[in-house]
N, C-alpha and C positions, 0 to 999 in steps of 0.2 A: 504494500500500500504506500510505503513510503517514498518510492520511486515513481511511482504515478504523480503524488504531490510536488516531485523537483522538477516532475517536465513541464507539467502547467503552471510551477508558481515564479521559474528563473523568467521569464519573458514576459509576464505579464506584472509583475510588480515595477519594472523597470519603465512603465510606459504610463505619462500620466492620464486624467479624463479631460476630454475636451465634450461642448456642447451635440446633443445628441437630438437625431432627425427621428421625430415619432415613425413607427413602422405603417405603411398602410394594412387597414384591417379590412379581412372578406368580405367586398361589399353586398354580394349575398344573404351576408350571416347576420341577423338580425339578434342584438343584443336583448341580454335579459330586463326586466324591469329596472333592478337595480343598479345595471351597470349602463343605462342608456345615456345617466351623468357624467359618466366616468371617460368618455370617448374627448376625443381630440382631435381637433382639425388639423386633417390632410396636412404632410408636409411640414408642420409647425418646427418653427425650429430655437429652442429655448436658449434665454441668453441668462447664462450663469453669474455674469458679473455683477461684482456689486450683491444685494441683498438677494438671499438663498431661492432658490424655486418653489411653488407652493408643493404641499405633499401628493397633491390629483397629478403631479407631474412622474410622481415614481409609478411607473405603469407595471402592472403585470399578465403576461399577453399566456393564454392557454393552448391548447396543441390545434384545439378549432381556430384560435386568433381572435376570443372573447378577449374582452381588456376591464381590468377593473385596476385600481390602486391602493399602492399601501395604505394600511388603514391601523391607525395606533391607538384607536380608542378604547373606552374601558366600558367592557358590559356585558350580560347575562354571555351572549354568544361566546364571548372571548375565556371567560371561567369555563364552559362546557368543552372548549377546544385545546385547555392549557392541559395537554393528556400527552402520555408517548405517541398517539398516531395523528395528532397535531387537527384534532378532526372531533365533532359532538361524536360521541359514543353513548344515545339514549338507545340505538337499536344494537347494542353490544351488552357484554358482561365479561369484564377483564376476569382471567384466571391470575391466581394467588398471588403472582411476583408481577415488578415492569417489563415490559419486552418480551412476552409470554403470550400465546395466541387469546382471539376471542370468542367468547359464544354466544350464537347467534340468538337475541333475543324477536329479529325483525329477519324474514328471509328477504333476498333480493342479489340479483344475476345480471349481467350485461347479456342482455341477447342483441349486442352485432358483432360476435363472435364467430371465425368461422376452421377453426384450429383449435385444439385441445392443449392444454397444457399440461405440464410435468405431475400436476396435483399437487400432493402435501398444504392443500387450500387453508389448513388451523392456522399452516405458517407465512402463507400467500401474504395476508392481511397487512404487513410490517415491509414486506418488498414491492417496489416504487415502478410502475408499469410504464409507457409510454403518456400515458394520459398523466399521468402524475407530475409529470415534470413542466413547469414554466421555466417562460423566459421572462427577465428582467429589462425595462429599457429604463436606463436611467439618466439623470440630468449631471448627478453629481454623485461619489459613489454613497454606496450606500449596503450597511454591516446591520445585520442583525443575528442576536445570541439569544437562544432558549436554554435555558439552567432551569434543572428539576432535581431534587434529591428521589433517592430512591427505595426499596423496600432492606432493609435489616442495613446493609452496607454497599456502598454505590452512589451512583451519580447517572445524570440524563445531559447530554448536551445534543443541540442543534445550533450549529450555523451556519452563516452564507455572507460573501462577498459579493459585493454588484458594480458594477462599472462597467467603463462605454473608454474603448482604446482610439476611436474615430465616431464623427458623426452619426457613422450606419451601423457601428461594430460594437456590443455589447456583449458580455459575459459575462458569468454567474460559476463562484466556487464554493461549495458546499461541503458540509462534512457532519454527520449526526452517530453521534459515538453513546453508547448506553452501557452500563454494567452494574448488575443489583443482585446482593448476594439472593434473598428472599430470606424467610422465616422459617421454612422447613427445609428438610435433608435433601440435598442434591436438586435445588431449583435455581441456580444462579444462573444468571441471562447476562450475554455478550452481544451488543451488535457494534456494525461497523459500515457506514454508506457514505462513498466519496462518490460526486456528482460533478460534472460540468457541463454548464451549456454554454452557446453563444448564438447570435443572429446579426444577419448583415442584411443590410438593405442597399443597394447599390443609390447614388445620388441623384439618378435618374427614376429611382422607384422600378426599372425595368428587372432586377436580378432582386431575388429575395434568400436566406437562406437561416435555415435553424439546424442546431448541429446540439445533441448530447452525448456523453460518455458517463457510465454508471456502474460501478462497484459495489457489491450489497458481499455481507458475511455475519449473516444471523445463526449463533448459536446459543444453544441452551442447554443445561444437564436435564435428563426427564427422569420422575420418578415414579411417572404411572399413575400416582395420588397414593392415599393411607392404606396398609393392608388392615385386614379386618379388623383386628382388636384397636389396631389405632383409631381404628374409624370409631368404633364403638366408644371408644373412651371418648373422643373428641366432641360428639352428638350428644352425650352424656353430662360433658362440661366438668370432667374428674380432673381437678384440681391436680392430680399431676400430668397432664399430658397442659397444664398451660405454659407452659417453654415447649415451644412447637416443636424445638430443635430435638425431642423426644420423642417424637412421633416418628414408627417407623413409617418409611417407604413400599412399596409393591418393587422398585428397582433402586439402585444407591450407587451402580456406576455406570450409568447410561449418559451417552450425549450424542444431540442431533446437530445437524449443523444442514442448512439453504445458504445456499452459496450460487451468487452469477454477477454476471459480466454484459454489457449493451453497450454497444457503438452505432446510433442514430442520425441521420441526415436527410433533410428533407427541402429540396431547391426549386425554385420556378421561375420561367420568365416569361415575362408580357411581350407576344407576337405583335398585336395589334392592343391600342389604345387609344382610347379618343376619352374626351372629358369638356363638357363647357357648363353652363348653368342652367340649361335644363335639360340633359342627356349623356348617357355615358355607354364608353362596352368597353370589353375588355376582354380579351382572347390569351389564355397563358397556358405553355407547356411546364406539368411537374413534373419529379422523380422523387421517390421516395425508396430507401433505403435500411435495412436496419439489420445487426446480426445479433444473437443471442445467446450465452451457453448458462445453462441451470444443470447445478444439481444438488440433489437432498439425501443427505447420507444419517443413518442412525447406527452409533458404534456402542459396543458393551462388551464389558472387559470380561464376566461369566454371565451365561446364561439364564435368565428366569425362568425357569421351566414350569416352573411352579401357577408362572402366572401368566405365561404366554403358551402356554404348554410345549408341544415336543420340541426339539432342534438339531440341526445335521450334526453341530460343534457346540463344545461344552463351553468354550473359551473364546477371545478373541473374534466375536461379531463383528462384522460389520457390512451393512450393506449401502449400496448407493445405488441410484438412477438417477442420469441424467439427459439432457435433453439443448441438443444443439440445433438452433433453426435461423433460417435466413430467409429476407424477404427483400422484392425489387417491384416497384411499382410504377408505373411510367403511363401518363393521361394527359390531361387536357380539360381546362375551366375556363363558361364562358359566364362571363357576367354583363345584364346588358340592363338599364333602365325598364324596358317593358316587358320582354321576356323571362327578365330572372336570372337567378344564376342557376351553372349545368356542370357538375364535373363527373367527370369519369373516366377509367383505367383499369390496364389488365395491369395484373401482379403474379408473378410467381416466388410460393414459397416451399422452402426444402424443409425436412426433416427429419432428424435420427435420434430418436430415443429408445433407451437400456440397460441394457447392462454389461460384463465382460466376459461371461460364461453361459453355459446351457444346462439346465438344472433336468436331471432324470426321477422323476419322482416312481416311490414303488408302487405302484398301481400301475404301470405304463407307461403314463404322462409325461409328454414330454417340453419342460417351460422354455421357449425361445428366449434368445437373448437380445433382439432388436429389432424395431418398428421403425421403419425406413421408408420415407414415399414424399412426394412432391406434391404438390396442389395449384392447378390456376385459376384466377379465380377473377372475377367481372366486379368492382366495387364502381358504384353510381350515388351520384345526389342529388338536391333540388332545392332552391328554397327561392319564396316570392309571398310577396304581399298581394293578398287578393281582395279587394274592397277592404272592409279594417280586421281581415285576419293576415296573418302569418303561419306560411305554409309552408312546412319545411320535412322531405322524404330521403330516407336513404336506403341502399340495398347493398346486397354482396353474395355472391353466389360462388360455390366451387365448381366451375364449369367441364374441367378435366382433374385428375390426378385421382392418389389412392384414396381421399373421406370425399362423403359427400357433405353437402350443407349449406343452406342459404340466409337470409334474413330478410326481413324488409319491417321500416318504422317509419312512422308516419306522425307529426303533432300540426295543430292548427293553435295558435293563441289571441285572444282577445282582450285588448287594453280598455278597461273600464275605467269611470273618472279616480275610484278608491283602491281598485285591484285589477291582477289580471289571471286571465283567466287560461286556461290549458286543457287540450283535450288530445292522445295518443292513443295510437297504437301500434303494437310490439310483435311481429310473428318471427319463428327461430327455429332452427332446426340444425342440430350441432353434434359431434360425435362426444360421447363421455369423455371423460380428463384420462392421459395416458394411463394414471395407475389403477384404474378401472381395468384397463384392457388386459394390463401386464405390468405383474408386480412378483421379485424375485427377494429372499429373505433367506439366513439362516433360519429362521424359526420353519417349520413344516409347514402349518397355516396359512403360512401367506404369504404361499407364491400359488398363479393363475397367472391363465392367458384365456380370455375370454372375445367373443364377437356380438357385443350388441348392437340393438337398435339405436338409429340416433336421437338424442330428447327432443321433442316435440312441445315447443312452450308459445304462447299466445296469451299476451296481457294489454288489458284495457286499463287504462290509467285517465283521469279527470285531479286538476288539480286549480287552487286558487289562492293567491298570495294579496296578501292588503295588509300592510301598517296600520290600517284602522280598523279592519274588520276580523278577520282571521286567517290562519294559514290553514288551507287542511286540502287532504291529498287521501283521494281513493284509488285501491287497481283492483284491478278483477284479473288473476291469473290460472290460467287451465296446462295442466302439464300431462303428458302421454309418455309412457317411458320413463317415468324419472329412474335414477339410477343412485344408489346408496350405499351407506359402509352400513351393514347390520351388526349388532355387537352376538356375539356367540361365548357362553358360558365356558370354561375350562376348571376341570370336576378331576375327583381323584378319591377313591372306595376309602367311606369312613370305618371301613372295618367291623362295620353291620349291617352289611347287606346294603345299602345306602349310598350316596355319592353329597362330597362336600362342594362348593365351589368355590374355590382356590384364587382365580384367576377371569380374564377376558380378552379374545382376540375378534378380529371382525374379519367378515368375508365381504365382497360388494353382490350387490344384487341389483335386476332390471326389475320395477314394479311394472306391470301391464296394465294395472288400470288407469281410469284417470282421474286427476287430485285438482279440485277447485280452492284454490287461496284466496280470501276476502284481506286487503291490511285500507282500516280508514284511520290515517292519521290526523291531529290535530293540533296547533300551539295557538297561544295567545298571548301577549305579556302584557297585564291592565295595570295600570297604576289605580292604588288602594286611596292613598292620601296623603299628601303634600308629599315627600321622600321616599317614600314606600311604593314598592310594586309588587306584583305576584307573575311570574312568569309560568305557564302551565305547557303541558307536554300531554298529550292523551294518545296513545295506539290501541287500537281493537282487531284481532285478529279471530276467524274463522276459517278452518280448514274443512272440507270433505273428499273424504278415500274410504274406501273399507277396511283398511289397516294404518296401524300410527305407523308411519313413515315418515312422515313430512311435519314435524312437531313442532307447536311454537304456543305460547303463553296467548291467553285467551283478550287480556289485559295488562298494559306495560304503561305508569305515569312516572311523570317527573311534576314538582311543585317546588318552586323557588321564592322563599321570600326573603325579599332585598331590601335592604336602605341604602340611597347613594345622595351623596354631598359635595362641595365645594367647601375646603378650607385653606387656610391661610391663605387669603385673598388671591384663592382661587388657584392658589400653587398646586395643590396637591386632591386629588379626586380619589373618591373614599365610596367602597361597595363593601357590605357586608350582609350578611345574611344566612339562611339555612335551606339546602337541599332536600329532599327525601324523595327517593327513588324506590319503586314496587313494581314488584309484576308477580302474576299470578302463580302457582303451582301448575307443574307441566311435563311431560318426558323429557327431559332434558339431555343435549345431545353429551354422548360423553367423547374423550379428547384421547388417541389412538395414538402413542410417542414413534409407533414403529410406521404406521403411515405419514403423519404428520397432518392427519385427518380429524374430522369430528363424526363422529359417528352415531348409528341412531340407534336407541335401546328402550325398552318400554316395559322394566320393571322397577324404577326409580324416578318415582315423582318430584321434584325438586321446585325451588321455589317458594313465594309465598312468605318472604320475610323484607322489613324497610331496609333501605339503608340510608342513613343519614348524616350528610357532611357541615359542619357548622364554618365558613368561609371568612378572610378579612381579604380584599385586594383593595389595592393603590393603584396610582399613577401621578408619576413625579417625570412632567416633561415630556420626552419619549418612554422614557422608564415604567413598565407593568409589572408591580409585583404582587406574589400571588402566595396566600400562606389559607391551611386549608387540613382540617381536624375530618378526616375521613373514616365513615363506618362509626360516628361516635356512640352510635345507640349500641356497638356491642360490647362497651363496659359495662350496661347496665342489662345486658340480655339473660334471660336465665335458660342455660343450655345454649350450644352451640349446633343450630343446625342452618348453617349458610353455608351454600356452595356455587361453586363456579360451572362445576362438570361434576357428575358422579365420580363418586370419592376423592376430590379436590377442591377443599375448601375456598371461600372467597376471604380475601385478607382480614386481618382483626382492624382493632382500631390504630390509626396510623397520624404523625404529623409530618403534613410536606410541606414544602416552600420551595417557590422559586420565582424566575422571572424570565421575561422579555424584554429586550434592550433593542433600541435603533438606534444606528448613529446615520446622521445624518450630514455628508462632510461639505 
């Protein structure tokens, strides 16, 4: 890692910032409600001299080419995102430690997906995909630091450098480093993600170009959760199992590790353009670009036989799958006043994911060692204003190669005087995630090579956003095929005729029937009186299938109450208040250290208990900081029965602090 930092840091400290040309944004793509302020005219070109740029000037532009700008202010939103995934996690539920996957209190899929990924989806969540990554366009440079402490011993850092080496040329250096012992046996978490972007805009606006390179090395010790007597004593609330650091483990020298590498680029230039003051077009050829290598290895020094059942080797585990792909895109966008904008292009992407060996199983079976094939595939867009909607469709189809699979989405939105309003829909049809297909293990269990059906998903979605009236957001999802990790018991003869159950491994499975998901969400934040507000969170969820497969909390709230002030004439902005967060009793998925999966099991009801955080945050300047009494109602809980995942408690009560810093040069 550290020879990556000297190639990108010797050339680029060396060079100072000069005044930066805003980038032109997809005249196509119609911004969100919120960001409709945030735009900039064409061309602008800021003069830094003399007194500083306003803060609407530090842009940051998303992989669509929305633009919104840095924003340092202090509020409800801002405490729900000061989290390790820098994101509200109301439709989440952190496991034990920081840096540790999450579970899913809300389902939800990207279906314009047309390739499968590596899986280990518990550990997906923390690793930074192409849509995650912005660019920067800055006036002046511009450093921000995220400091978090962390669970037992450890630390959270996020930062990023911004700056513009020329007019057109900006760049972005980043680095988010985490390590937190945790409170129980063998749950310490390591991550490590160096990022670079840049983007150039040629002075004529004719050449555009966005460029990143991204290192991610997320590992963690896994410990399975509590074996049984632990468990029992823990539920129980026996005074000796309260130093966690007594409580046994199911495993005590396990470690997983997600590990990958992207080098992305993505260019265009304008053929034809014309522009006056009342008509435009605009004709441009892209490329897009991008290579990838992942893999996800889980090592273990002896065996759990106990708890994962059989294994080829007593010693010395270790397995890995990885997954190497590469993608080349090459179209053509036309954007034109009356028409609309039009893009579209073939792409071809390669594939090889596996393993290093060929596993002879004794039944027969015989598990290949590699899934190897190519894909072309047709991706198209659309978007235009029709009378006072906005119309905006996309599609993608694999037209040749080894999977098949398409998409097509579709939203129309409505700007009303208090809100706007949004109506989509979603259809998908996509191959399962590789470790569905084929998955190789020392353990016996769990290794398969399987051919299923592709999932079949189709969601209607209505939604409606107003600062004065409410947020709330329905979808109606129908899925055909889902595909899932089932948990399977692992038993071992009590010695009276009887079997005990020791253990849990999972097989995946194709459900055939079909599962209708209801999720209607809701917020609102009302001020109570003079200082005082209530910020409210409401999710309602309905499922039907004829078997629990697809499981989720019936009811999931958040309730915020806040005081916020201005003191010392107005130096210093002061929020304080109290959390509590609930959701219902539920099959709760449990957490698979050998997939790196969540899996579904439906003999442990979970849930059904508050948790409640009492908050104090500030802001001095640019300066956010954030101090924060988490889980406090479990010093006064009688019995311990909070968990994250079947038999992996949800942390005790915890004091954090940290902050957000901008400097602004």
């Amino acid at each position: 890692m550290k020879r990556y930092l000297i190639i990108f840091l010797i050339p680029l400290f060396a060079l100072a910032q000069t005044p930066t040309k805003i980038p032109t944004r997809e005249r196509g793509a119609t911004p969100t409600n919120n960001q409709q302020q945030d735009q900039q005219p064409e061309s602008k070109l800021l003069e830094v001299s003399g007194e500083k740029p306003p803060i609407t000037d530090y842009l940051i532009i998303s992989q669509d080419r929305d633009t919104t700008y840095v924003d340092t202010t202090l509020s409800m939103v801002k405490d729900y995102k000061f989290n390790y995934l820098r994101k509200d996690d109301f439709e989440l539920m952190p496991l034990h430690n920081v840096g540790r996957p999450y579970n899913e209190l809300g389902k939800s899929s990207d279906l314009d997906v047309l390739m499968p990924s590596i899986g280990a989806q518990g550990r997906q969540i923390a690793y930074l995909g192409i849509d995650d990554i912005y660019d920067y366009h800055v006036p002046t440079p511009l450093t921000e630091l995220y400091f978090r402490t962390a669970i037992n011993q450890g630390q959270q850092l996020d930062a990023f450098f911004a700056n513009n080496i020329s007019p057109g040329f900006n760049f972005t250096i980043g680095y988010k480093g985490i390590r937190s012992a945790g409170d129980y046996v063998n749950t310490l978490t390591s991550t490590g993600i160096f990022k670079f972007t840049s983007s150039y805009v040629s002075k004529s606006e004719r050449y555009r170009m966005r460029l990143h390179t991204i290192f991610h090395q997320l590992e963690q010790q896994e410990n399975a959760g509590l074996d049984p007597a632990s468990l029992q004593g823990f539920i129980d609330g026996d005074d000796d199992f309260n130093d966690r650091g007594r409580l046994e483990p199911n495993t005590d020298d396990a470690i997983s590790m997600l590990d990958g590498k992207r080098i992305y680029i993505d260019h265009d230039y304008e053929l034809i353009g014309h522009k006056d003051s009342t008509s435009y077009a605009s004709l441009r050829l892209y490329n897009t670009m991008f290579f990838e290598d992942q893999f996800y290895r889980y090592d273990e020094s002896s065996a759990s036989n106990q708890y994962y059942g059989e294994s080829f080797t007593t010693s010395g585990l270790k397995d890995q799958s990885d997954l190497e792909q590469g993608k080349i895109e090459v179209g053509a966008s036309f954007d034109h006043h009356i028409l609309g904008y039009f893009k579209a292009g073939l792409a071809r992407q390669a594939y090889n994911y596996g393993y290093d060996r060929v596993i002879n199983l004794s039944n027969g079976d015989q598990i290949t060692n590699r899934l190897v094939g190519e894909l072309y595939q047709f991706n198209g867009s659309f978007e235009k204003r029709i009378g006072a909607f906005d119309v905006k469709a996309n599609t993608g189809i694999n037209i040749a190669g080894d999977l098949t699979g398409q998409f097509i989405n579709g939203t129309a939105s409505y700007q009303l005087k208090d809100a706007t309003v949004n109506a989509g829909l979603e259809i998908s049809s996509r191959a399962p995630d590789f470790n569905y297909l084929l998955f190789q293990s020392d353990y016996v269990n769990y290794n398969w090579q399987n051919s299923f059906n592709n999932i079949e998903t189709q969601r209607l979605s209505f939604n409606i956003e107003s600062d004065k009236w409410i947020d709330a957001s329905v979808s109606l999802t129908t899925i055909q095929d889902h595909v899932y990790f089932s948990q399977q018991e692992v038993t071992e003869d009590d010695g009276s005729g009887g079997v005990t159950v020791t253990g849990f491994n999972a097989t995946p499975v194709q459900f055939e029937e079909d599962i209708a998901y209801l999720k209607v969400k809701l917020h609102k934040d009302v001020k109570i009186w003079r200082n005082f507000g209530l910020d409210n969170t409401i999710m309602y969820q309905s499922v039907a299938q004829n078997q629990d497969v697809f499981n989720v909390p019936d009811l999931t709230v958040r309730h915020s109450l806040y005081y916020k002030d201005e003191l010392f004439k107005k130096a210093l902005k002061l929020q304080t208040g109290i959390t509590v967060k609930y959701f219902t009793e539920y099959y709760m998925d449990a957490y698979d250290p050998v997939l790196g999966s969540f899996i579904t099991q439906n003999t442990d009801e979970l849930g059904g208990f508050p948790m409640v955080d009492f908050f104090v945050n500030a802001k001095i300047r640019q300066t956010r900081i954030f101090f924060k009494l988490e889980h406090l109602n479990q010093l006064i809980a009688s019995g311990d029965n909070y968990f994250s995942a079947p038999r992996m408690p949800y942390r005790d009560f915890s004091l954090r602090f940290g902050i957000v810093w901008n400097f602004f040069l």
